[in-house]
N, C-alpha and C positions, 0 to 999 in steps of 0.2 A: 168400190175402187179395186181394178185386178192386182192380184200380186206381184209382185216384180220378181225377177229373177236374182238368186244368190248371185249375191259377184266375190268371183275368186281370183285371188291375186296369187300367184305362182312363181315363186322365185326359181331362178333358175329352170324357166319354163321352155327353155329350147334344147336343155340338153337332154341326155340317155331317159332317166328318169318320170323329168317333167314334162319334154312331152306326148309321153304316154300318156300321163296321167290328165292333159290338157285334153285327149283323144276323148276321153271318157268323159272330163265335164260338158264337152264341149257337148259330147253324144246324149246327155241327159239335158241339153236345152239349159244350162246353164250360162252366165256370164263370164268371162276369164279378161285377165289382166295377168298378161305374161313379160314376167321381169325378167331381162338378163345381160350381161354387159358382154355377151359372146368370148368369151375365155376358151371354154371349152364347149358352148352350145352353140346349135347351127342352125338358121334359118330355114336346113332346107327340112325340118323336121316340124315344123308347125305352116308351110307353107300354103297346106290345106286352109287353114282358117284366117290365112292374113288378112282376105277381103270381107270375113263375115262379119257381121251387122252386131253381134255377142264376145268379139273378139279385140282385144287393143294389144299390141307390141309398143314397150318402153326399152329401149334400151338405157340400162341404168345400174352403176356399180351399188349394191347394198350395204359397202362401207359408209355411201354416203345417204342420210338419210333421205326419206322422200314420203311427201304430204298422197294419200288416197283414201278413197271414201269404200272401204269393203266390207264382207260381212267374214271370210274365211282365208286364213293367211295360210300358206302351202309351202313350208321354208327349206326350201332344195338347193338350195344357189351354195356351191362350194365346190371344187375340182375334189372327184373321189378316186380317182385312179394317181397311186405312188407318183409316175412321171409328172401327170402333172402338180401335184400339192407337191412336191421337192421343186417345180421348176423353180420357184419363187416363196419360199417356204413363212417369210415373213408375210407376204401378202394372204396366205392359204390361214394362218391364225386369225388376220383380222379380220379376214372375208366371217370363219368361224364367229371369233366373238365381237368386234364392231356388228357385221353383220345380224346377228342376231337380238343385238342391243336396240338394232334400228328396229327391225320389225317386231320386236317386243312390244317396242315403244308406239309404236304404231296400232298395233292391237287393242291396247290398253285405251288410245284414246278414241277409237273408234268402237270400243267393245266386240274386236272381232274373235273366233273364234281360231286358234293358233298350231298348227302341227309342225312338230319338230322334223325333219329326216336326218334323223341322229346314224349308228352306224356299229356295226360290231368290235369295231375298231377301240370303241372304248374300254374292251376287254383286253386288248394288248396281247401278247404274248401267253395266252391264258394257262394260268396252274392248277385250273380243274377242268375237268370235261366230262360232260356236253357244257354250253355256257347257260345258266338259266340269269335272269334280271336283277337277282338280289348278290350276285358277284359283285364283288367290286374292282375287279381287273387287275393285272399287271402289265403297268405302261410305260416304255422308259423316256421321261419327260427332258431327257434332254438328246433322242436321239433322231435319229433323220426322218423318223415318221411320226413325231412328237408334234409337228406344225399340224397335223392333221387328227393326231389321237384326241391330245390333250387342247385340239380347237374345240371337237365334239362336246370333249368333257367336260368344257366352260360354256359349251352352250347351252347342256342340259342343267348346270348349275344355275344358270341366267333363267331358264323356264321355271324352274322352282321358287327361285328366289320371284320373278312377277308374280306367280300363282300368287306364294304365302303375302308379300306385301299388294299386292293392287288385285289380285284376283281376276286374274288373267286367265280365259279357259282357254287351258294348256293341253298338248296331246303328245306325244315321245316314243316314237319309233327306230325302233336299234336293228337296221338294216342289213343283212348278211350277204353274201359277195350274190350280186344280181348278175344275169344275161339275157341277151337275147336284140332282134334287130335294131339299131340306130346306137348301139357301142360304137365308138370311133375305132376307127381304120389302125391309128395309131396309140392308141390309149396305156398299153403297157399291161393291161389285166389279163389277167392268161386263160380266159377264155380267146377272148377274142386274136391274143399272140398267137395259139395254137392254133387258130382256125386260121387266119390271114397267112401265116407260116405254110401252113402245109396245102393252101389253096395255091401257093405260088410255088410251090414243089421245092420246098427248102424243109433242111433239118428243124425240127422241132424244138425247142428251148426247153429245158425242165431245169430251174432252178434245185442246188441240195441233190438229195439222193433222189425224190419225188414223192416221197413218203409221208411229206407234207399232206394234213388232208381240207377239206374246206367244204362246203355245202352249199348247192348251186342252184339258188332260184330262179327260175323264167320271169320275167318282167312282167307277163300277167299278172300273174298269182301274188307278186308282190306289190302292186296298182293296186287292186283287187282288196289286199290285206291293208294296204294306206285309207283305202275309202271306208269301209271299215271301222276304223281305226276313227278316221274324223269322225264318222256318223255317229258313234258310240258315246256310255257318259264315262269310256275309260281313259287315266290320264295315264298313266302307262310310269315306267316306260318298260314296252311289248317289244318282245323280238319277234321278227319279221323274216322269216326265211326259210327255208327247205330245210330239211332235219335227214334227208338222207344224206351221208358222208361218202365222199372218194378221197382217194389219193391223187395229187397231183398223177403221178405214173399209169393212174390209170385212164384220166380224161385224157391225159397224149395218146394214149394208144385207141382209148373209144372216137378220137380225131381222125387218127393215121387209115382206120376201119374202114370210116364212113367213107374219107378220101381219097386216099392211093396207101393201100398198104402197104405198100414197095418205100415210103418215107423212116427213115430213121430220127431218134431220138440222141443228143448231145447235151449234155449234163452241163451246168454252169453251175460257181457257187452262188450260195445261198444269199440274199444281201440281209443286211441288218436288219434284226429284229423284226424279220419276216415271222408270225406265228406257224405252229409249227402244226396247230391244231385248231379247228373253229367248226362246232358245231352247235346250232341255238337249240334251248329247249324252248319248244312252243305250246308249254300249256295254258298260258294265260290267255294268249292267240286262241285257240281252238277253243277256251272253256267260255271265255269274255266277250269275245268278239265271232266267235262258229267262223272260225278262219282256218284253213289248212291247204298247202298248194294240193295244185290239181294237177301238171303237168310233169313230168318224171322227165330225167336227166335225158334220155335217148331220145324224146320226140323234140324238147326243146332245142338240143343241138340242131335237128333238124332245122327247125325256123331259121336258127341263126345261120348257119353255113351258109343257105338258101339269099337269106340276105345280102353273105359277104360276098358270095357271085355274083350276082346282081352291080355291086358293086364296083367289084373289079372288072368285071366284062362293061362298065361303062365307063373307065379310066381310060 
């Protein structure tokens, strides 16, 4: 009897993220099943695969549950950019833990095998630096990025708690601020502000002084670190991101370079409980899984700029 193909079910499989990572199963001749209730993911980013034969589109919100038969659950589904988790900050938690509740639950009775896309977020406002996995964060749980923090936080608690009780094979990836093509136009993340900004010949945004720093993975290398991450017997949870650090002040200006150096930069304050600092330590990645990015901060800009002209010359 031939073997059948893995079937992978992929929440949040049309936005930034997922469907990269839909790119890659699809590319391995794998089965997918891409969940998303289009919040923030877009059709026109899995477009390639709507008609193939390995491929199914559900549109379907993951607070509600839903019956499928899979071997590998992909759990992406959640707004990760500020604007949009504040647009709706009560729904951004339940997505977090309704959501995760469901596909737990779903796992457990199928015996599928479960990855988190958890988020560096749950280190908060961090009081040591670099971040490594045994932190336990500083999060202020009752402030305007607390729908999103402390949604994580209960997801990754919900993964441990199925492991220890039903034994659920769990996997837990702590995500560091990603880029690169199919970020939305509008998102709020400041890569993508800074580049849509100065592709439209406007001042630049630098929230604070810009001293702020943060560590900037290409969405390769972080696909790349998720698969990984599944294929392995580690349950994590692994942080996932580039360990070279900038200053916000200095990706505006590595922007302004590539762009029109004649662009200036205009300070705004800082908003709440913006961290101030975020860099992952990635030993576990590289010792566990022989994971470390490959792409450096200069060439990946490149991709992405490339992208958002693309885009706006067809607006």
């Amino acid at each position: 009897m031939p073997r059948r193909n893995t079937i992978n079910l992929v929440t949040g499989g049309a936005g930034f993220l997922g469907s990269h990572l839909i790119d890659k199963l699809m590319g391995s001749g794998e089965e997918v099943i891409c969940l998303d209730n289009f919040f923030t993911g877009r059709k026109h980013n899995i477009k390639q695969w709507i008609t193939h034969p390995n491929f199914e589109l559900i549109r379907h919100d993951v607070t509600e549950p839903i019956n499928l038969e899979v071997d590998r659950i992909w759990h992406l589904a959640c707004p990760a950019s500020p604007i949009h988790y504040q647009h709706n900050p009560i729904k951004t938690s339940k997505t977090s833990f309704l959501g995760t509740c469901n596909m737990l639950g779903l796992a457990k009775r199928v015996k599928a095998q479960f990855l988190l896309a958890s988020t560096s977020e749950v280190y908060g406002d961090p009081e040591i630096h670099p971040q490594h996995e045994s932190y336990r964060g500083s999060v202020n749980n009752i402030g305007v990025r607390a729908c999103y923090d402390e949604g994580k936080r209960i997801a990754e608690t919900l993964c441990f708690d199925y492991k220890r009780m039903h034994n659920v094979d769990i996997r837990i990836m702590r995500i560091f601020n990603t880029y690169g093509p199919r970020m939305l136009f509008d998102d709020g993340r400041v890569v993508s502000n800074l580049i849509v900004q100065a592709l439209n010949g406007q001042e630049l945004t630098v929230f604070g002084d810009g001293k702020q720093t943060r560590s900037f993975c290409y969405v390769d290398d972080l696909i790349n670190g998720m698969l990984k991450l599944m294929n392995s017997k580690v349950i994590g949870p692994v942080n996932i991101g580039n360990d070279n650090e900038f200053t916000i002040i200095d990706l505006a200006n590595l922007i302004i370079q590539k762009i029109d150096p004649s662009l200036k930069i205009v300070f705004k304050e800082l908003p709440m409980d913006d961290p101030l600092q975020r860099k992952p330590v990635i030993d576990i990645a590289k010792k566990e899984l022989g994971w470390e990015p490959k792409i450096n901060l200069n060439n990946g800009l490149d991709k992405t700029i490339n992208y958002f002209k693309k885009i706006i010359l067809s607006k």
